[in-house]
Structures are given as C-alpha cells and as structure tokens.
C-alpha positions, 0 to 999 in steps of 0.5 A, a space after each residue: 578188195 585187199 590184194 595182202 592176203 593173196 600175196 601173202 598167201 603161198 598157194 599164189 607164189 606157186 601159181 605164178 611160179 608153176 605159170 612161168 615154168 609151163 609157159 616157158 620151160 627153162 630159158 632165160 626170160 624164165 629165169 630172168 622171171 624168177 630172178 625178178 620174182 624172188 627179189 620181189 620176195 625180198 622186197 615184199 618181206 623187207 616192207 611186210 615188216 616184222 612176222 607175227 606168230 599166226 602167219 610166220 610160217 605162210 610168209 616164209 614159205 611163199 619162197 621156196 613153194 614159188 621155186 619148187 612150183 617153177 621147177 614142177 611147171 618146166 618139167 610139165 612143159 617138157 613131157 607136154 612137148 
C-alpha cells in the first residue's frame, strides 16, 4: 500500500494537526510537535521534487490547512475542558 498519496493529500496534514491540537491544547510539547511537523513539510517538499500542475495546489496547502486544523483542534480542547 503506497503511503505518497496520504502525505500528499492535506485532508491527512489536518487530521494530525487537529489530533495534536485536542489532545494537547497549547503547550510546549504541542508546539514543539508542529514545529517538527512544519519542518517535516519542508523536508518532504525538498524530496517530493519539482510540483506538477495537476497536484500543485493539494501539495502546497497541506501546510497552512495543518496549522489552521491545530489552532481549531486547541480551541475544541479549550471549550471541552
């Protein structure tokens, strides 16, 4: 089973950013978290090479949609408290 296309789609960037974001809210392990994530984008982008037309747009906006899902996960652990 090929892992490349549940990377590269954004819809699995959100899930992990809303998971860390409700699990644990802001702190520093949840910061420290997205950090490694959004590093990991970066890394992934440098090896995923040069962006084709048909997918450009998903690849690029796993990172923002992983940020905002984080920020929306951590206001859902804050009203469930």
């Amino acid at each position: 089973m090929a892992i490349i296309p549940y990377i590269d789609s954004p819809i699995s960037w959100a899930i992990v950013g809303f998971i860390i974001g409700a699990a644990l809210g802001v702190n520093f392990a949840s910061v420290a978290l997205v950090a490694v994530g959004l590093v990991g984008f970066v890394l992934y982008m440098f090896l995923h090479g040069p962006a084709r037309r048909s997918t450009e747009g998903k690849l690029f906006a796993a990172c923002p949609v992983f940020i905002v899902a984080w920020m929306v996960g951590f206001v859902v652990h804050n009203l469930a408290l």
